[in-house]
N, C-alpha and C positions, 0 to 999 in steps of 0.2 A: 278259377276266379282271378279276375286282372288287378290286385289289388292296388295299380296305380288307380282306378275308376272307384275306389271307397274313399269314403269322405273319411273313415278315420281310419287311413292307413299306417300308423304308429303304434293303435293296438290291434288290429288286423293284420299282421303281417305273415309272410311265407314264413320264417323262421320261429313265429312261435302258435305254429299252426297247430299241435300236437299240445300243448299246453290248454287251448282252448275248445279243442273236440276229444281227447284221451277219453273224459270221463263220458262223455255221451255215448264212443265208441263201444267203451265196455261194458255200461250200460245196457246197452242195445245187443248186444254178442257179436258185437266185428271184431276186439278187440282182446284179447287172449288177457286175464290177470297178470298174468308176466310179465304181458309188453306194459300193459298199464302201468303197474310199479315200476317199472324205471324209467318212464316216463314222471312220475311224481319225484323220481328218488332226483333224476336229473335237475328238475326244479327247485328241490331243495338246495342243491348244490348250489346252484346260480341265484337264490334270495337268501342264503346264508353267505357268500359271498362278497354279494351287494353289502350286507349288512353290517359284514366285516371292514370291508373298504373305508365304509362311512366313520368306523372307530379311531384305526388306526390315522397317528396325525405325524407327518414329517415337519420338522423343524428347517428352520432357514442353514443353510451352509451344510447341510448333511450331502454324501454322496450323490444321492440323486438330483439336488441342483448342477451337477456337472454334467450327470445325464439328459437332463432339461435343457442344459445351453447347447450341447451338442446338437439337440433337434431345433435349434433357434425357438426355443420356448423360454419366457421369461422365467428367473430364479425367483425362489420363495421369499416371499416379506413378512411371510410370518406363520405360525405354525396351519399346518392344511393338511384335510385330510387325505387320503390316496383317491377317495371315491371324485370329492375336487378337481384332482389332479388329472384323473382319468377324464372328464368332463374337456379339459383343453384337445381343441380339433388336432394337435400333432402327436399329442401323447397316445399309446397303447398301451394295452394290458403286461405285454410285456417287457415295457418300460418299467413298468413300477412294482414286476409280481415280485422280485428280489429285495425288496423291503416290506415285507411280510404278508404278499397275496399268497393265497392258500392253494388257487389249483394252476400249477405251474405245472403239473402236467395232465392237466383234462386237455378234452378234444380240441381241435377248435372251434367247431359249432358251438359248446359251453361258453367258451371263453370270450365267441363275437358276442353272445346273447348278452352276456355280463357288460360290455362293452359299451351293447347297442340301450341296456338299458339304463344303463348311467350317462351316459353323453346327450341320451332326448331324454332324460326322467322328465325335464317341467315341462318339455312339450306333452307328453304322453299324457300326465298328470291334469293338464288343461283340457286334454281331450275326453278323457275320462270324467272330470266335471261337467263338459259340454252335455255326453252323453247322461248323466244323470239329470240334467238340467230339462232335456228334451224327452227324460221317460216320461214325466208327467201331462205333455201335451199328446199323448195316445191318444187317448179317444174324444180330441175335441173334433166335433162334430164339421164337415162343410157341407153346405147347402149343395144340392144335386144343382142348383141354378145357377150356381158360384161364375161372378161376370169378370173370370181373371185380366181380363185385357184391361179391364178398367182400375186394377191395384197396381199403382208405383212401387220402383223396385223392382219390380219382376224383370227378371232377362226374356226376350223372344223364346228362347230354347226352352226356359222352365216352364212359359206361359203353355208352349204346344205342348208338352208332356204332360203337363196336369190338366188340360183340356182334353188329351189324348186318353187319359189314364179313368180320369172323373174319379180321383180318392173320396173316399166314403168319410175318412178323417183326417186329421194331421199326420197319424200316425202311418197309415198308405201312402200320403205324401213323403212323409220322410226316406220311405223306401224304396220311392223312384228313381232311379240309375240317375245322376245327374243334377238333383233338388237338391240343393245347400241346403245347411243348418241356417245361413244369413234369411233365404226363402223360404223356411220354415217361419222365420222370427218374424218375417216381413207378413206372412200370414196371421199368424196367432193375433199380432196386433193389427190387422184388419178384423178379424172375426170380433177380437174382444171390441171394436170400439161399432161395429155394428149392433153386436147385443147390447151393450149401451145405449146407441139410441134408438132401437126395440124397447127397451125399458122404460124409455125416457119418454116415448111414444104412447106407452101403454098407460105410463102411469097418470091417475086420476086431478084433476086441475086443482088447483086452491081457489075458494072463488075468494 
């Protein structure tokens, strides 16, 4: 899979690909219980970690501000945590593991992962909203007659692939190579304001 073509490649990614198939793996018997536990145990490391990072808090004038100016990174103004710290695009892990990071000697794979998910937590974290936001439009329904060329918004490319594909719902829409979450939105509120005025059509007159 080319995960630059996923629309949420921050939690889809190559490096924590084993995080999110492990269980299904062994689940299924590809997967040896052996490899599975340190695949868990691995993860623990790295959200107990994270978690640590978030506690521990550097004070302004301590050692690592001078580590900090060295990489032309601004000194501390006031107390911060390491996870913080970590978060600035010059800083690494091994910047700051000498002031009380815990796997100073895990692999590197461990150590980018911890890295990688502290420095995009708010993107990731938005991403992860998105996707909960869009589980609920599964199964809204489109019309098999659905006249896309005629809903604004639409790029050329989306209009031919969902012309192309003919989704049965939103939720087959969503998982056409290519359909934004924005072209989801742009849908949902077209369907909703035509069932609206289906409704509005239907309903009986006041005389």
């Amino acid at each position: 899979m080319f995960t630059s073509r996923v629309e949420y490649r921050l939690i889809v990614r190559e490096d924590n690909a084993d995080r999110r198939l492990a269980r299904y793996g062994y689940e299924l018997g590809l997967l040896r219980e052996e490899d599975y536990r340190k695949v868990e145990q691995k993860y623990q490391w790295i959200d107990k970690e994270i978690e640590h990072l978030k506690t521990v808090r550097i004070m302004p004038g301590a050692e690592l501000d001078k580590e900090l100016q060295r990489h032309n990174s601004s000194p501390l103004r006031q107390p911060t945590s390491l996870s913080d710290i970590l978060k600035r695009p010059e800083v690494t892990y091994a910047m700051i593991a000498p002031y009380d990071g815990q796997l100073k000697s895990a692999t590197r794979e461990i150590i980018d992962q911890v890295e990688y998910e502290i420095k995009y937590e708010g993107f990731i974290a938005r991403q992860l909203k998105e996707v909960e936001r869009f589980r609920h439009v599964e199964n809204i329904r489109i019309p098999a007659d659905m006249d896309y060329d005629g809903i604004q918004g639409l790029s050329i490319e989306i209009r031919q692939k969902l012309k192309q594909f003919s989704p049965a719902n939103l939720g087959q829409a969503h998982r056409i190579s290519g359909v934004t979450p924005a072209a989801i939105s742009i849908l949902m509120v077209y369907l909703r304001k035509k069932s609206l005025e289906r409704q509005k059509a239907g309903a009986p007159r006041r005389s």
